[in-house]
LOPA-334138 format. One record per atom (N, C-alpha, C, O): x, y negated, z. Coordinates in steps of 0.02 Angstrom, whole numbers, padded with zeros to 5 digits, always signed. Layout:
N
XYZ ...
REM end
This chain:
79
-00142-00772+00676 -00175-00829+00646 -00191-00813+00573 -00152-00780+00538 -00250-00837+00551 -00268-00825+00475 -00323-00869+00462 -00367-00896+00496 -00302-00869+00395 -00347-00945+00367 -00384-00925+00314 -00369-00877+00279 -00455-00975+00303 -00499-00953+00234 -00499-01013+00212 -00513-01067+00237 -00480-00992+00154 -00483-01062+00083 -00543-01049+00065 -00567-00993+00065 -00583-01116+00042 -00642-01117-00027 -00616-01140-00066 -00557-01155-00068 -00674-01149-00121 -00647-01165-00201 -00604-01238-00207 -00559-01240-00249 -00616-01291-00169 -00551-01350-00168 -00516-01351-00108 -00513-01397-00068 -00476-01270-00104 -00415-01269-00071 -00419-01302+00018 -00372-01323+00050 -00482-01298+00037 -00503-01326+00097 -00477-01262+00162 -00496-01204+00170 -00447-01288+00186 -00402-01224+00252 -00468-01233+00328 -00480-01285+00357 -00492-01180+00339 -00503-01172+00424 -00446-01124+00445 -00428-01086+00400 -00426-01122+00482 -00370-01079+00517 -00414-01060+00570 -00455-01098+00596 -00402-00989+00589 -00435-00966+00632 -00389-00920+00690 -00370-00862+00679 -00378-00950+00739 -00326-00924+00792 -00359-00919+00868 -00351-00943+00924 -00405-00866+00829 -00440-00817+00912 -00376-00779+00927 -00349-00792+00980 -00342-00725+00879 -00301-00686+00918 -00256-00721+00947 -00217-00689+00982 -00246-00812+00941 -00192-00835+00992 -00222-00830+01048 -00196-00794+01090 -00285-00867+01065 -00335-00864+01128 -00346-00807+01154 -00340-00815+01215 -00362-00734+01138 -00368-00706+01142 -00325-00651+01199 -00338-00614+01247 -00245-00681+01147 -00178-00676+01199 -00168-00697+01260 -00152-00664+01309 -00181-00772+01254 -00175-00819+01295 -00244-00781+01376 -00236-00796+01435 -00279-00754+01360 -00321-00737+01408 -00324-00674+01433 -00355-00651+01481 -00270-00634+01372 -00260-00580+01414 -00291-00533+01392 -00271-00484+01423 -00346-00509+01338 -00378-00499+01335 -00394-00463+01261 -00408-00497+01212 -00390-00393+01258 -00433-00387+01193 -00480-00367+01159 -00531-00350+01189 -00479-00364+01095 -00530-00380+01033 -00587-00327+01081 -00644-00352+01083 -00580-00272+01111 -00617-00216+01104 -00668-00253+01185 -00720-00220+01191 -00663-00287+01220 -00683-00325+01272 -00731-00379+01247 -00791-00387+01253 -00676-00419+01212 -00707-00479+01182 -00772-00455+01137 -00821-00492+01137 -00775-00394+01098 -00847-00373+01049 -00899-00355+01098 -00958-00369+01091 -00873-00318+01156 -00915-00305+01206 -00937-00353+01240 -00993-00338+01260 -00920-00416+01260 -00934-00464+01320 -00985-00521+01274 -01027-00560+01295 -00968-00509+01220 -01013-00553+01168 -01072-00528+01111 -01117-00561+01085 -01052-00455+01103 -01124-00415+01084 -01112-00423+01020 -01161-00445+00990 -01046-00409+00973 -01013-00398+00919 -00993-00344+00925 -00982-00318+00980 -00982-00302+00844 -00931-00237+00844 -00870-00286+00852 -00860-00347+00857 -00830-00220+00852 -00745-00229+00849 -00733-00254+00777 -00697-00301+00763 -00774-00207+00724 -00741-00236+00658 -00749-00334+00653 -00702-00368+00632 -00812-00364+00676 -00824-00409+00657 -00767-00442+00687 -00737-00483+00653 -00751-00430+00739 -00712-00480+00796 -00625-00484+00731 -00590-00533+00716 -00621-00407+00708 -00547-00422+00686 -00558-00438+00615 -00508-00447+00580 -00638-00446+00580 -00638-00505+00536 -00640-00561+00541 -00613-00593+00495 -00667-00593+00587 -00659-00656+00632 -00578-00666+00633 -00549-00712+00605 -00542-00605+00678 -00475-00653+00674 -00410-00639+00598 -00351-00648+00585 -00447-00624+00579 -00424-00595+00503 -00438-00665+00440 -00400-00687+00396 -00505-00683+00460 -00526-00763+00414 -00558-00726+00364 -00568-00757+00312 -00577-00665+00366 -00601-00654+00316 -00688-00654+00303 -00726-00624+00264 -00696-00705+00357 -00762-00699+00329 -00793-00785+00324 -00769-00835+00350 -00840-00780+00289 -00862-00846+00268 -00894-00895+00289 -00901-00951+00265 -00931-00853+00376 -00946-00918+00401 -00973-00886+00477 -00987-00825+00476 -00981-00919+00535 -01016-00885+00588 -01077-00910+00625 -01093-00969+00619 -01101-00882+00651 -01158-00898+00683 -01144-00953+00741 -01103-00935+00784 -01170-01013+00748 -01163-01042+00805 -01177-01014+00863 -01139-01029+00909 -01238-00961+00881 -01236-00916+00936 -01173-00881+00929 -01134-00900+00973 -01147-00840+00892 -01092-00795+00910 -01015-00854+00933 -00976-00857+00980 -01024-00883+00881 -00965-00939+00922 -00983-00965+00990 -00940-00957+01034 -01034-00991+01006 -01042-01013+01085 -01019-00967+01116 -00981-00979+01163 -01033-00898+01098 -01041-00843+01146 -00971-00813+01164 -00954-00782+01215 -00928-00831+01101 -00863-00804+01110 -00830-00852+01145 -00780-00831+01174 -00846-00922+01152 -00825-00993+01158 -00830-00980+01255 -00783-00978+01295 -00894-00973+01267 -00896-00949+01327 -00856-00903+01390 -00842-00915+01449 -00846-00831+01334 -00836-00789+01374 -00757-00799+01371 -00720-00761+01402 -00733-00857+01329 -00666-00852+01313 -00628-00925+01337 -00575-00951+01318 -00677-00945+01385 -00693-01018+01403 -00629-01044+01385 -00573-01043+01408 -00671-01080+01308 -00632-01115+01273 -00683-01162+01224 -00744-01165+01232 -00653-01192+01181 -00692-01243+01137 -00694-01215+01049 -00643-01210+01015 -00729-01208+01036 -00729-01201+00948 -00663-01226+00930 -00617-01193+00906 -00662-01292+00946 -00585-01304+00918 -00524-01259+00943 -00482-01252+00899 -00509-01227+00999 -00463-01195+01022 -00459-01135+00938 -00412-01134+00898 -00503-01105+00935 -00499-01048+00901 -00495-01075+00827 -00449-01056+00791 -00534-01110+00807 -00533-01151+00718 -00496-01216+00719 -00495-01256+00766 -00460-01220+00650 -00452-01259+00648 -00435-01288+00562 -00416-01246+00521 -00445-01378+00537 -00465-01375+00490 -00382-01388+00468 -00335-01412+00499 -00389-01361+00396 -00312-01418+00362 -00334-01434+00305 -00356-01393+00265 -00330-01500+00293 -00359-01530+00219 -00310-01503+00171 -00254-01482+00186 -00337-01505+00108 -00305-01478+00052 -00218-01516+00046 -00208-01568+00077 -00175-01492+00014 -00106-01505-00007 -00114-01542-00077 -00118-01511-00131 -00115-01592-00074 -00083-01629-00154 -00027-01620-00182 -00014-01648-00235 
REM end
């Protein structure tokens, strides 16, 4: 699991490699079945990147038959 902050401390958590587990399945499949390299997939589950394509999410969403929410998720900032 790994998360990307913006500038007011805003959390998406991003837990493909839980799904990912959960199906059995890895990164080097999942770049193939969805038409991604490998690096992107383990920046994807890394959070290190800043935003994704709604095609590539459907596509991973699909082949990983699951929901956007399964894999993201939000946490409002900490006061």
């Amino acid at each position: 699991m790994s998360d990307a902050e913006d500038d007011k401390g805003q959390r998406i958590t991003v837990t493909l490699d839980v799904m990912l587990a959960r199906r059995k399945m890895r990164s080097k499949e999942l770049a193939e079945r969805v038409g991604i390299t490998e690096q992107n997939v383990s920046l994807l589950k890394s959070g290190k990147v800043k935003g994704v394509r709604f095609e590539t999410l459907a596509r991973i969403c699909e082949v990983l038959d699951c929901q956007p929410g399964d894999i993201l998720t939000y946490e409002p900032p900490e006061d």
